[in-house]
Biopython code that builds the backbone (N, CA, C, O; Angstrom):
import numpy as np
from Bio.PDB.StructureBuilder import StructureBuilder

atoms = [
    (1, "UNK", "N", (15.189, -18.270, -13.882)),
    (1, "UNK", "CA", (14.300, -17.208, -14.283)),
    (1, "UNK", "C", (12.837, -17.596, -14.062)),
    (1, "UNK", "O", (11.959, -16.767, -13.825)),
    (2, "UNK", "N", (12.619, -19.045, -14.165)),
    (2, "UNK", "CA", (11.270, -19.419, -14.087)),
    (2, "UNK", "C", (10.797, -18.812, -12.200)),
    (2, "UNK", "O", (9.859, -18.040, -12.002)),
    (3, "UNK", "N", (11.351, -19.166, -11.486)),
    (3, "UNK", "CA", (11.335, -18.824, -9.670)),
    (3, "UNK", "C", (10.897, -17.514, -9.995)),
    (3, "UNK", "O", (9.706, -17.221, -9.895)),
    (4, "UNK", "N", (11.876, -16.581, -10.430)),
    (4, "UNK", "CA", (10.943, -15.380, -10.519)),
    (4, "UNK", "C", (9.983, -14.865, -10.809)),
    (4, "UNK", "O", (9.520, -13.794, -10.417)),
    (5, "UNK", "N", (9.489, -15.809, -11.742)),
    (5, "UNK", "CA", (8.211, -15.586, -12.835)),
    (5, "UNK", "C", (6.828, -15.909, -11.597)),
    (5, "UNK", "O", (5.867, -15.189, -11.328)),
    (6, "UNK", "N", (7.229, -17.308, -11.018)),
    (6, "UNK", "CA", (6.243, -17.478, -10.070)),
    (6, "UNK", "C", (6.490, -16.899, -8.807)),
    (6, "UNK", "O", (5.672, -17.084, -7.906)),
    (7, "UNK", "N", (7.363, -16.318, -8.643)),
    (7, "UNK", "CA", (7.399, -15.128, -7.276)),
    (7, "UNK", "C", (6.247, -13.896, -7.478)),
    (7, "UNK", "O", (5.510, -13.362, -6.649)),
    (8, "UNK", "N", (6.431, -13.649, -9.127)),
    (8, "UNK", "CA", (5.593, -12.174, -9.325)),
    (8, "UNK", "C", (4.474, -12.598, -9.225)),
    (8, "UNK", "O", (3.765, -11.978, -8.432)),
    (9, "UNK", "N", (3.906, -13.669, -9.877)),
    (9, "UNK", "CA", (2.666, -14.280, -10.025)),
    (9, "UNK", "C", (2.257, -14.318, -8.496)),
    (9, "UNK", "O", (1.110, -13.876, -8.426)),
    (10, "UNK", "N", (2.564, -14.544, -7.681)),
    (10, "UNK", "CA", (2.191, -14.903, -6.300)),
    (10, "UNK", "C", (2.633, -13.642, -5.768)),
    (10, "UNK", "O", (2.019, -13.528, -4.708)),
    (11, "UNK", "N", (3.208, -12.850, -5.895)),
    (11, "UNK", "CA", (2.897, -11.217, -5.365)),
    (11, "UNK", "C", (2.015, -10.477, -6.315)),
    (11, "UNK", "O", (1.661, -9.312, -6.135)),
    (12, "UNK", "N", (1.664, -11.250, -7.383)),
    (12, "UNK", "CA", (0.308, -10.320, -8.086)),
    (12, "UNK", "C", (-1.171, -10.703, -7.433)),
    (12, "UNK", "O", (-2.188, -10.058, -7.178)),
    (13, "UNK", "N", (-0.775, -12.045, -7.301)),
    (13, "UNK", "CA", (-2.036, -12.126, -6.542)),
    (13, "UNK", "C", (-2.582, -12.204, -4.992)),
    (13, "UNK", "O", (-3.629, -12.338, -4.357)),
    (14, "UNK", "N", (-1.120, -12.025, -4.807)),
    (14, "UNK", "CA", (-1.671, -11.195, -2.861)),
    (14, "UNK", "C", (-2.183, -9.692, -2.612)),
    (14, "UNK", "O", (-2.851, -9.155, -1.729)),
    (15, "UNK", "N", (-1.212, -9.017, -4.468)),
    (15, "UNK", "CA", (-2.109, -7.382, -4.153)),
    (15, "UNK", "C", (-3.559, -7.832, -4.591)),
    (15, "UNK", "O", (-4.458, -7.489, -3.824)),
    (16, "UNK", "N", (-3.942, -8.604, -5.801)),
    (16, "UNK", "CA", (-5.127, -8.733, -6.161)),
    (16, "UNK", "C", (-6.188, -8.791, -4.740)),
    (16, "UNK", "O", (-7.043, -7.980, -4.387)),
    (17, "UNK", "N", (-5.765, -10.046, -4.126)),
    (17, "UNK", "CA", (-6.634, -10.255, -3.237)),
    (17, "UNK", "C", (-6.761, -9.372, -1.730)),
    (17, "UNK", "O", (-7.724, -9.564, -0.989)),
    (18, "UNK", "N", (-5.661, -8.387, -1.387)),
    (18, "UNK", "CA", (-5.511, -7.778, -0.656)),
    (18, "UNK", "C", (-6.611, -6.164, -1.286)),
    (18, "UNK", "O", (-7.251, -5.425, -0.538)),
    (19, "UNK", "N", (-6.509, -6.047, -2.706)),
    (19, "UNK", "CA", (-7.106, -5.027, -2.648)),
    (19, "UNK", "C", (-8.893, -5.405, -2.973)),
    (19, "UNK", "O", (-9.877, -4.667, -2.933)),
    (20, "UNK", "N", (-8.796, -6.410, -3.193)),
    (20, "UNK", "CA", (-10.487, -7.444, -2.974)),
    (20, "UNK", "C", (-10.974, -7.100, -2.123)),
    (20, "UNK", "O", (-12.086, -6.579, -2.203)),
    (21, "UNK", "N", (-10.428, -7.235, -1.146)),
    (21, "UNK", "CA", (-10.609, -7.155, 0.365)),
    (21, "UNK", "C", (-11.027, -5.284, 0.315)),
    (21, "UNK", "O", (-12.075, -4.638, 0.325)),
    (22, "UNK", "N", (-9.361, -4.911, 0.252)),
    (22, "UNK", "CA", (-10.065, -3.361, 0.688)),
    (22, "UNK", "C", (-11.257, -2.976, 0.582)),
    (22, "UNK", "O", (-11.992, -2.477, 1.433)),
    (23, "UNK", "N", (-11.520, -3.320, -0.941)),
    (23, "UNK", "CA", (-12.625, -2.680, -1.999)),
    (23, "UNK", "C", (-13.468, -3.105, -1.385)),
    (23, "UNK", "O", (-13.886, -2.186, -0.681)),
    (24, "UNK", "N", (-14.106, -4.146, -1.175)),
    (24, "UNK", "CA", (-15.202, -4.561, -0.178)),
    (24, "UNK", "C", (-15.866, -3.844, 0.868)),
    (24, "UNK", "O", (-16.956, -3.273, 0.919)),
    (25, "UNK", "N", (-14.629, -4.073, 1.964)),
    (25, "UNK", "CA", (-14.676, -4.027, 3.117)),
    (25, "UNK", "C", (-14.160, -2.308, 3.721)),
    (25, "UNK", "O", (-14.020, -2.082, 4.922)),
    (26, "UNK", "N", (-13.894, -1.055, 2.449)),
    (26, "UNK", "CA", (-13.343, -0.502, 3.165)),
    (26, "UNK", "C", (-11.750, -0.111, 3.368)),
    (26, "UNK", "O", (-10.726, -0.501, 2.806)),
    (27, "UNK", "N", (-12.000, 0.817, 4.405)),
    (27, "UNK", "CA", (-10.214, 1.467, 4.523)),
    (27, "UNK", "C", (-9.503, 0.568, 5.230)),
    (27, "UNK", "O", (-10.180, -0.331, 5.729)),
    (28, "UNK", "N", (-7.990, 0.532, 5.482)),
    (28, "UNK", "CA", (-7.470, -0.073, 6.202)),
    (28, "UNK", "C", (-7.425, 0.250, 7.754)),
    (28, "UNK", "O", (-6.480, -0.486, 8.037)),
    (29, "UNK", "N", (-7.630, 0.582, 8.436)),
    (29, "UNK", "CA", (-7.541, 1.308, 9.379)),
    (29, "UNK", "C", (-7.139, 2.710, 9.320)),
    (29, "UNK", "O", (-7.777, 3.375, 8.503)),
    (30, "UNK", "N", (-5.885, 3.567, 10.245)),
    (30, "UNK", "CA", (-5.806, 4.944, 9.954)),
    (30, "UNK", "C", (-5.238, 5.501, 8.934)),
    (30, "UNK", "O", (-5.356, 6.696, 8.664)),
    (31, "UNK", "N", (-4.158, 4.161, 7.877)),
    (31, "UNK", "CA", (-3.509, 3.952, 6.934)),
    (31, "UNK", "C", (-4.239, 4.819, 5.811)),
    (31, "UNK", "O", (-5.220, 4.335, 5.247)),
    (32, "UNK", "N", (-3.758, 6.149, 5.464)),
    (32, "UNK", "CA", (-4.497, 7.113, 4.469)),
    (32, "UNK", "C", (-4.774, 8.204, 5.131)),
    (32, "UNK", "O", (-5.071, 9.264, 4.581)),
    (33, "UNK", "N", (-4.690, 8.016, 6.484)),
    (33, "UNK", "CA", (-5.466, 9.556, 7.036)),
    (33, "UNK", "C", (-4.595, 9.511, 8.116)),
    (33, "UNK", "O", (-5.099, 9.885, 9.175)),
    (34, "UNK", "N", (-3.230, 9.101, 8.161)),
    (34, "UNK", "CA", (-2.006, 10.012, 9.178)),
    (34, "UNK", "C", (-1.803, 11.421, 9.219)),
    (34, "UNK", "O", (-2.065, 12.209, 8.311)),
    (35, "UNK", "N", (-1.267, 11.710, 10.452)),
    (35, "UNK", "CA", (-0.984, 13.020, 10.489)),
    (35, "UNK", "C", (0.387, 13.201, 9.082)),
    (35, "UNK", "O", (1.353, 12.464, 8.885)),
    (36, "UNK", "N", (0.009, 14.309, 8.407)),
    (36, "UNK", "CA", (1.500, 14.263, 7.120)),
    (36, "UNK", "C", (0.777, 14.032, 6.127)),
    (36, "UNK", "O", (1.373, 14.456, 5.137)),
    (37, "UNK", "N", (-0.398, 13.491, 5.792)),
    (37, "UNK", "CA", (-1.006, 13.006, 4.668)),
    (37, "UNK", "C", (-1.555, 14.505, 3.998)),
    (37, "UNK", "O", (-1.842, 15.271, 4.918)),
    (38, "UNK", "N", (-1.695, 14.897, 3.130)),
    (38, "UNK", "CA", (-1.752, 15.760, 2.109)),
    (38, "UNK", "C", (-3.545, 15.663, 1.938)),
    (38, "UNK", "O", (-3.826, 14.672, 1.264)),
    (39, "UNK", "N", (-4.378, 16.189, 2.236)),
    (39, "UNK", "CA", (-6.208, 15.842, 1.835)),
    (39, "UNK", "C", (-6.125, 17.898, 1.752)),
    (39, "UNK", "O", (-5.428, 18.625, 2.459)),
    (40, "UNK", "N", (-7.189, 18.350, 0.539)),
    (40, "UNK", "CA", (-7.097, 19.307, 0.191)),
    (40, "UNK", "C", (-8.862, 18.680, -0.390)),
    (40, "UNK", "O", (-9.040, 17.716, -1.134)),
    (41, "UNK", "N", (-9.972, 19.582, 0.230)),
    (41, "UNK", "CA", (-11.448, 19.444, -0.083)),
    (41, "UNK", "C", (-11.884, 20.776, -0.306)),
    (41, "UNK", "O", (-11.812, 21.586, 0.617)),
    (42, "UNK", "N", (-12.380, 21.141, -1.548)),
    (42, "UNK", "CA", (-13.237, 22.165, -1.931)),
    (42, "UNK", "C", (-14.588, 21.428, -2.182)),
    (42, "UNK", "O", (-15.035, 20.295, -2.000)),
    (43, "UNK", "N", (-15.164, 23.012, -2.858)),
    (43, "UNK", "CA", (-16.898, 22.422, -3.016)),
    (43, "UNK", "C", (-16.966, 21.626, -3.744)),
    (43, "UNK", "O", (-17.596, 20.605, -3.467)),
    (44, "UNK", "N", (-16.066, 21.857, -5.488)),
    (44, "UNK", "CA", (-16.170, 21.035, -6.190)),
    (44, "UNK", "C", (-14.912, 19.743, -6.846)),
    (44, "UNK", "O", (-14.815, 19.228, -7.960)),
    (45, "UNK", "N", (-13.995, 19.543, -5.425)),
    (45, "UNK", "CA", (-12.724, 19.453, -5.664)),
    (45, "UNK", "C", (-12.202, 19.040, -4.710)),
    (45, "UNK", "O", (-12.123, 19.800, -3.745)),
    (46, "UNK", "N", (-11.645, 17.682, -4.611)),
    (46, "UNK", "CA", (-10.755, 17.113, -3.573)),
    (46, "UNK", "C", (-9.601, 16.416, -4.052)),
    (46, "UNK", "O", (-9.510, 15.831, -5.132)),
    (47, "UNK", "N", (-8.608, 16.539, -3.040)),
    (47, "UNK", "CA", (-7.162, 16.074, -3.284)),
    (47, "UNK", "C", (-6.596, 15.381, -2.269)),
    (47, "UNK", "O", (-6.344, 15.772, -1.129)),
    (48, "UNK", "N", (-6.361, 14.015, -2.910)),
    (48, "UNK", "CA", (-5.609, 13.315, -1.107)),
    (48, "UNK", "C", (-3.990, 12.956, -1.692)),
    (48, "UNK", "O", (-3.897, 12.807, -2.910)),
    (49, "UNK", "N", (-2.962, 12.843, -1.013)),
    (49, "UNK", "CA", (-1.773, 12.241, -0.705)),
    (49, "UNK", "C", (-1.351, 11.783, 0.238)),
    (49, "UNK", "O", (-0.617, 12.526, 0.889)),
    (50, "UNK", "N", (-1.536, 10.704, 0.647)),
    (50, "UNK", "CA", (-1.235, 10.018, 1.623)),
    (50, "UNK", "C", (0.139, 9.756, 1.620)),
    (50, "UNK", "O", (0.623, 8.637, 1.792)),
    (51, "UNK", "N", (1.016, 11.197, 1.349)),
    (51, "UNK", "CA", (2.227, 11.041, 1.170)),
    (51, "UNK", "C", (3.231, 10.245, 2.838)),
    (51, "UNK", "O", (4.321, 9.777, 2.509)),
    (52, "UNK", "N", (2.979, 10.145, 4.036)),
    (52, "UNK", "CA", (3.306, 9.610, 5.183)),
    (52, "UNK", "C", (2.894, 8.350, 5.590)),
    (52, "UNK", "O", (3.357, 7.939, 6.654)),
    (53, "UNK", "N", (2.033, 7.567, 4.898)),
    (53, "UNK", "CA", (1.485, 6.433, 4.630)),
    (53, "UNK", "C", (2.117, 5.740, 3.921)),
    (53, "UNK", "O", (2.214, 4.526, 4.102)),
    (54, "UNK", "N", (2.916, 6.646, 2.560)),
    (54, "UNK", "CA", (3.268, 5.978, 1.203)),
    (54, "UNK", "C", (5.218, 5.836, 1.960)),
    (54, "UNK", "O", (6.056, 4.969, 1.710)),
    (55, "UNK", "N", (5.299, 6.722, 2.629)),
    (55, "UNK", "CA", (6.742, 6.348, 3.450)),
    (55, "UNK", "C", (6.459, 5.718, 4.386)),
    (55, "UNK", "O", (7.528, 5.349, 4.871)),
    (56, "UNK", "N", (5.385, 5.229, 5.156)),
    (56, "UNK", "CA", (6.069, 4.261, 6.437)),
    (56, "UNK", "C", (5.632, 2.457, 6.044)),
    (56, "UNK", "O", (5.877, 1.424, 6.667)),
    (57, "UNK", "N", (4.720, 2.763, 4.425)),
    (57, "UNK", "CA", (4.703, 1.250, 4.117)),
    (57, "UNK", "C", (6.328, 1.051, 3.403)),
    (57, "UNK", "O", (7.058, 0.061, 3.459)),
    (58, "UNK", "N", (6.571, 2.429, 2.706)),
    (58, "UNK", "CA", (8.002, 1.734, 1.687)),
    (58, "UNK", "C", (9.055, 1.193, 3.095)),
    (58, "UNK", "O", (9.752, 0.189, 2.951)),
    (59, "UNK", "N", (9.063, 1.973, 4.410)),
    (59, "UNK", "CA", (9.768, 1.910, 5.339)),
    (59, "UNK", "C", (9.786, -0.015, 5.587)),
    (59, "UNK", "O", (10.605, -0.919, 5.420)),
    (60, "UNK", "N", (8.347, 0.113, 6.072)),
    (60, "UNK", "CA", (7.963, -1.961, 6.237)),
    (60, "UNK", "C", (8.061, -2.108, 5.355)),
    (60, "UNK", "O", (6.833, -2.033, 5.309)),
    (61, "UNK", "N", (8.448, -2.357, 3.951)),
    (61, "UNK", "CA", (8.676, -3.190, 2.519)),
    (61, "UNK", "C", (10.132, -3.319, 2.904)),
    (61, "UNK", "O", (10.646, -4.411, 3.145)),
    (62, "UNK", "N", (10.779, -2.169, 2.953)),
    (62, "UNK", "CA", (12.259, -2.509, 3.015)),
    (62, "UNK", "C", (12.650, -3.257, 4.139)),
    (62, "UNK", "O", (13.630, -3.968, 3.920)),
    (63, "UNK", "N", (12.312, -3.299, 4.968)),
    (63, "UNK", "CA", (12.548, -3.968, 6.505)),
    (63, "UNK", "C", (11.772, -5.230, 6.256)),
    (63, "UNK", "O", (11.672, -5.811, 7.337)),
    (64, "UNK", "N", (11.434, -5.615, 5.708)),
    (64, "UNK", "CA", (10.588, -6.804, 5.397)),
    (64, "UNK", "C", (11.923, -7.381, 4.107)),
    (64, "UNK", "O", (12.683, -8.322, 4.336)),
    (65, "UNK", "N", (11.929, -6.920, 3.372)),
    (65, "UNK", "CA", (12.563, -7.268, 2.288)),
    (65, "UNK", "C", (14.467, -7.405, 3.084)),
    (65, "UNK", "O", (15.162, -8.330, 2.665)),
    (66, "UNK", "N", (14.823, -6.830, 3.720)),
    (66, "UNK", "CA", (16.080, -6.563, 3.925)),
    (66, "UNK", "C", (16.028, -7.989, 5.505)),
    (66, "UNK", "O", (17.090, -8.336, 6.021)),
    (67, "UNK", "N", (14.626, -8.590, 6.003)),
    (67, "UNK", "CA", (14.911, -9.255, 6.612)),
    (67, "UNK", "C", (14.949, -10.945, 5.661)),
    (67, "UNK", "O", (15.543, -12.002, 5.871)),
    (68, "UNK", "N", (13.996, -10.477, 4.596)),
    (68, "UNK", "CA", (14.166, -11.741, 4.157)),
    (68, "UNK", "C", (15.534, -12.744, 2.937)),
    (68, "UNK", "O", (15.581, -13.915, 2.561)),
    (69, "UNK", "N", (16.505, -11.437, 2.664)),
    (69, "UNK", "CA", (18.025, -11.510, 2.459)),
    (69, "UNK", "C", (18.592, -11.903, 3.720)),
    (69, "UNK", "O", (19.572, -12.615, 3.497)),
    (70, "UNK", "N", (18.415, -11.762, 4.803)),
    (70, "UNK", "CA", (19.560, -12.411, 5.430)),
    (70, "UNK", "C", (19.386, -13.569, 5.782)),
    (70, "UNK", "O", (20.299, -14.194, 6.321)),
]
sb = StructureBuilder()
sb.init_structure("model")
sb.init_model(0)
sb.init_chain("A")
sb.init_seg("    ")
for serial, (resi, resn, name, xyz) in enumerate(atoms, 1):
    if name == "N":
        sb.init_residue(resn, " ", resi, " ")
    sb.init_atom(name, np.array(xyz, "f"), 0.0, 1.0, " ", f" {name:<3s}", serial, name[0])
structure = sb.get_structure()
C-alpha cells in the first residue's frame, strides 16, 4: 500500500508542475480549441468545453496506461 501512496505523490506532483508550467507560460498548443470543443461568447458571458480535448487526452491516458500493464 505504501508503492501506491508514493505513486500518487509523484503523479500529484507532475500535475502540480505541469500546470506551473501552463499557468506561466500559457496554452498548450491547439489542446482547448479543437474542432468539437464547445466555446459559447456573449457580451457579458462566456462558455468553453473542451469537450474533444477532454476525449482524445482520456483516449492517450488509457493507451498509456493499458501500455504500461503489459
Amino acid at each position: 500500500m505504501q508503492e501506491f501512496g508514493k505513486v500518487l505523490v509523484v503523479i500529484g506532483s507532475v500535475v502540480v508542475i505541469v500546470g506551473a508550467v501552463l499557468w506561466k507560460f500559457g496554452s498548450f498548443g491547439p489542446l482547448g480549441r479543437l474542432p468539437g470543443d464547445i466555446a459559447v461568447q456573449r457580451e457579458n458571458f462566456s462558455f468553453h468545453f473542451p469537450i474533444v480535448t477532454c476525449l482524445l487526452l482520456s483516449a492517450l491516458a488509457t493507451l498509456v496506461m493499458w501500455l504500461l500493464r503489459r
